[in-house]
N, C-alpha and C positions, 0 to 999 in steps of 0.2 A: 661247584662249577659245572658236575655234566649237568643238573639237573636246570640250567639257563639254556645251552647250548638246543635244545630242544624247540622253547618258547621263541627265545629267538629266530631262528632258522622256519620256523612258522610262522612268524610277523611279517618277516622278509617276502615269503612265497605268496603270502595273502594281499601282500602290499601292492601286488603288480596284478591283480585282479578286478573285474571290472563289480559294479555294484549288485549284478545279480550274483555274481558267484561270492561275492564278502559274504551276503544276506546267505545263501545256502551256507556257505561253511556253518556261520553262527548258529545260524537257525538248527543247524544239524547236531553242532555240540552241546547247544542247549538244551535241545529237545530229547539227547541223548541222555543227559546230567539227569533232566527233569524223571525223565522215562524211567531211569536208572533209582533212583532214590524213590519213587512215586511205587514200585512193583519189587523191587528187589533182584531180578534177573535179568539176565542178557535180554530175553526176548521182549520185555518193557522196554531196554536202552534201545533197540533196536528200532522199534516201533517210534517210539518217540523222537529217534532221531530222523527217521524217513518223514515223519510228518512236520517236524523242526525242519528241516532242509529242504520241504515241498515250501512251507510258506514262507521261508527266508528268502526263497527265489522268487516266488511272488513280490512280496514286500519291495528285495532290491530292482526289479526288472524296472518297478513302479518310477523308481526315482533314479534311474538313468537320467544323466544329465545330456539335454538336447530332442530329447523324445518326449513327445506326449499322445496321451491315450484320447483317439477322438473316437465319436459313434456316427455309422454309417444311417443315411434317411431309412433303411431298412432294420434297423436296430441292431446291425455287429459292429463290433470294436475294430480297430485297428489303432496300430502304430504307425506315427510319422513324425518329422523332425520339427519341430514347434517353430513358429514362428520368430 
């Protein structure tokens, strides 16, 4: 039974988060797992989790709903609320 109480109570807090912060988490424990089994020490999990949670926040930012990624006649990006 503790061993739910955990998973749960993490589904909850992640549940009220918006899609770039889901994308980081995941991406972070992914990256950690990956990092972690791919080197065998902390400093593999760690690395792998920092770069897992750089492109989860990528990933999610992408697909915020109501926003889209347009390019300026000068060739930068921005963000604005899509039509």
């Amino acid at each position: 039974m503790k061993f739910l109480i955990i998973p749960l109570c993490t589904l909850l807090i992640v549940g009220g988060c918006t899609a770039t912060e889901r994308g980081a988490t995941v991406g972070g424990l992914g990256g950690a797992a990956v990092g972690a089994a791919a080197t065998g020490n902390v400093e593999g999990a760690a690395i792998g989790g920092a770069v897992g949670a750089a492109a989860g926040a990528l990933i999610g930012r992408a697909s915020e709903p109501g926003d889209c990624i347009y390019r300026a006649r000068d060739g930068s990006r921005y963000i604005a609320p899509c039509p």
